[in-house]
C-alpha positions as CSV (number, residue, x, y, z in Angstrom):
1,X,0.0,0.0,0.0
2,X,1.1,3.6,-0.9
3,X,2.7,5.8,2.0
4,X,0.2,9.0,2.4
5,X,2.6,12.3,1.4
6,X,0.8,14.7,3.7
7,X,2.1,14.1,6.9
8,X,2.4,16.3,10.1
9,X,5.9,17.8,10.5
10,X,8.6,19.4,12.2
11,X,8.6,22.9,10.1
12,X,8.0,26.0,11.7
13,X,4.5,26.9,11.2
14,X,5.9,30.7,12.1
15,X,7.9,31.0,9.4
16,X,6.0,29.4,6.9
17,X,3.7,31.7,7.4
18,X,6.5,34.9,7.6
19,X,7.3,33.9,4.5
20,X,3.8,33.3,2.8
21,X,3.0,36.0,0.0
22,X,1.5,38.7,-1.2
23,X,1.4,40.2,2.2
24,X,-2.6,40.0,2.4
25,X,-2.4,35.9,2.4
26,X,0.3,36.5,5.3
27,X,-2.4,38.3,7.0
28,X,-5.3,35.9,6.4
29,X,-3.1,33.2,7.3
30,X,-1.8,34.4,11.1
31,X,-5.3,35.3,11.7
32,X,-6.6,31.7,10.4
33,X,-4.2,30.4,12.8
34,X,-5.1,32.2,15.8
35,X,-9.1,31.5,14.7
36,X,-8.2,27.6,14.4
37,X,-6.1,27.5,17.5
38,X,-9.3,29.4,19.7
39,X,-11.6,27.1,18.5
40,X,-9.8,23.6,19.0
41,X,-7.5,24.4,21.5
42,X,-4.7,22.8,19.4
43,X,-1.5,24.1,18.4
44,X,-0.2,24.5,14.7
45,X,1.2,22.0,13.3
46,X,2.5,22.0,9.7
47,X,1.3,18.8,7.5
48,X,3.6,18.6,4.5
49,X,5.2,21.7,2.9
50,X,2.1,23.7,2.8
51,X,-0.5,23.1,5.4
52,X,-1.2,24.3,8.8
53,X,-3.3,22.0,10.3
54,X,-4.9,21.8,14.1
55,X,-6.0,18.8,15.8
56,X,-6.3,15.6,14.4
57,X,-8.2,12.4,13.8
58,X,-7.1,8.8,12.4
59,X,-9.9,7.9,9.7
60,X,-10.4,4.7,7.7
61,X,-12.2,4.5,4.3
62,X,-15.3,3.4,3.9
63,X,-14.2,1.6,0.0
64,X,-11.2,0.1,1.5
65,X,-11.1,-0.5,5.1
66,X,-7.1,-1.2,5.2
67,X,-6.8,2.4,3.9
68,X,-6.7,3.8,7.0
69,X,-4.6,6.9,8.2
70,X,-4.1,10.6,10.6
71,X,-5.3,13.9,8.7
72,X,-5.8,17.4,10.2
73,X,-9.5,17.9,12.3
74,X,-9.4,21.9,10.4
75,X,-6.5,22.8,7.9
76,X,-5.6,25.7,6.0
77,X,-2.8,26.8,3.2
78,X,-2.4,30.4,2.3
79,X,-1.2,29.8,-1.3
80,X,-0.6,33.1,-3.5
81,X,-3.3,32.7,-5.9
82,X,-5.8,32.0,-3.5
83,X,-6.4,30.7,0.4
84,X,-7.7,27.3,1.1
85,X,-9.6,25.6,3.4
């Protein structure tokens, strides 16, 4: 079975999001992470290169029961073209 590529990390979660751009995304993203910390009580945590995620939750798939695996309970990714939820 395949390894699942988004995975929580070790990377700064502060400087990913120093470093996010144009500055407005910056903004929305501090302020999504201060939102998302309030509301579960977790801490950032980066998952993969490009999401901050808070919480999370081990799921298994309804299709293929041995597809099983952690994601993020609420996730975000200030990308420049757009912000995603």
């Amino acid at each position: 079975m395949a390894e699942i590529k988004t995975q929580p990390t070790d990377a700064s979660v502060d400087d990913f999001l120093a470093a996010a751009t144009p500055a407005r995304r910056r903004k929305d993203g501090l302020r999504l992470a201060e939102l998302f910390g309030e509301v579960t009580g977790a801490d950032p945590v980066m998952w993969g290169p490009s999401m901050v995620g808070h919480g999370s939750y081990r799921y298994a798939s309804p299709a293929n029961p041995r597809t099983r695996g952690n994601w993020p309970r609420v996730a975000f990714s200030p990308r420049k073209a757009q912000l995603s939820l």
